[in-house]
C-alpha positions as CSV (number, residue, x, y, z in Angstrom):
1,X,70.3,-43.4,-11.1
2,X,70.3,-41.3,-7.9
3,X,71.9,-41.8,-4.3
4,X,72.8,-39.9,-1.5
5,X,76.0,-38.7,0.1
6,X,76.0,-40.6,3.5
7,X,79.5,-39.8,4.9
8,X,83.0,-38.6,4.3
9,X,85.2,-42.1,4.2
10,X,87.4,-42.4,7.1
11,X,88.9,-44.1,9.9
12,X,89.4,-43.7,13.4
13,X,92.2,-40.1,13.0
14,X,91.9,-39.8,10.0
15,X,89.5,-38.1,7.1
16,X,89.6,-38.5,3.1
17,X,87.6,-35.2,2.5
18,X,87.2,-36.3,-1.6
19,X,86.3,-40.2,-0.9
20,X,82.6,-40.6,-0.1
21,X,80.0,-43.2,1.0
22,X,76.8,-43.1,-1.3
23,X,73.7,-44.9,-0.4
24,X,72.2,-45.8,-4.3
25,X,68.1,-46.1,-4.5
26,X,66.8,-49.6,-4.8
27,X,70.5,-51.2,-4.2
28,X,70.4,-52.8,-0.8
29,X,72.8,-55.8,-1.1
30,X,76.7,-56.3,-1.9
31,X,75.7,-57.9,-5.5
32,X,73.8,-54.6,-7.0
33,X,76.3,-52.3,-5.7
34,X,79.4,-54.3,-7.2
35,X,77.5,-53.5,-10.9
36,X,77.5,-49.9,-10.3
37,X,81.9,-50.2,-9.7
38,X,83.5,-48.2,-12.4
39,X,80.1,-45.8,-13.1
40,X,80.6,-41.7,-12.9
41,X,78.8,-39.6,-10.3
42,X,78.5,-36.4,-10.3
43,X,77.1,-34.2,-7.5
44,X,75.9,-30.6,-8.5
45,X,76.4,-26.9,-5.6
46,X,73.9,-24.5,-5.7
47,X,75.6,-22.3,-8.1
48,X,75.4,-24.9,-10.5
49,X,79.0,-26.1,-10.5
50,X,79.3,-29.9,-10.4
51,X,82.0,-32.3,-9.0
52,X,82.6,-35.5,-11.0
53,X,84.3,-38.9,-9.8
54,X,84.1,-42.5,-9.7
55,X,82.8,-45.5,-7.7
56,X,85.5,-46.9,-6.8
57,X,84.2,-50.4,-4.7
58,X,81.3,-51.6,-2.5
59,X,81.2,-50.1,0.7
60,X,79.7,-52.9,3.6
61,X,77.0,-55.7,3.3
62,X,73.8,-53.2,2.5
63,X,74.8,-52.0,-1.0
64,X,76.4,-48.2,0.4
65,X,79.5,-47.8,-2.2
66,X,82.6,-45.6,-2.1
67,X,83.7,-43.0,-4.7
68,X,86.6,-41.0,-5.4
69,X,85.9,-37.5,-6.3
70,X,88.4,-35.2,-8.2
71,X,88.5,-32.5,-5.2
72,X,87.7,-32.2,-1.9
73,X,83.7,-32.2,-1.1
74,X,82.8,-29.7,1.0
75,X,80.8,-30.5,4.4
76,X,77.4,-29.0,2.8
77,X,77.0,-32.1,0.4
78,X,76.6,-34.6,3.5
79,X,72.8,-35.8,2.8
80,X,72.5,-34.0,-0.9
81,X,71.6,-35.5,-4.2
82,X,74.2,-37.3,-6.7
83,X,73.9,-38.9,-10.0
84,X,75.3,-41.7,-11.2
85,X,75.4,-42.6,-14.9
């Protein structure tokens, strides 16, 4: 499957720069994206390099969920391609 990197996840002050929000294609309800809890995703630089993680839980009512990467992302992979598998 394939999603995109929406946003860093955060709150008001503060910023958790390896916890993302991932829109997933053809999820758009709470339902689907609780199925896809516990599934890897990876998202790959230009060089080649990947970063791996987790989904950790749903994210809101439209099917967006969160995942925990191992590192920090860096601010170029806001709107970029992951995979999940």
């Amino acid at each position: 499957m394939k999603g995109t990197i929406v946003n860093f996840r955060g709150g008001r002050h503060t910023q958790y720069s390896n916890q993302m929000v991932i829109s997933v294609e053809g999820v758009s309800d709470k339902e689907k994206a609780a199925s896809l809890v516990g599934k890897s995703i990876s998202w790959k630089n230009t060089k080649g390099n990947a970063i791996t993680g987790k989904v950790s839980s749903v994210h809101g009512n439209s099917g967006a969920v969160r995942a925990i990467f191992e590192k920090g992302m860096p601010g170029q992979s806001l709107g970029c391609e992951v995979s999940l598998e």
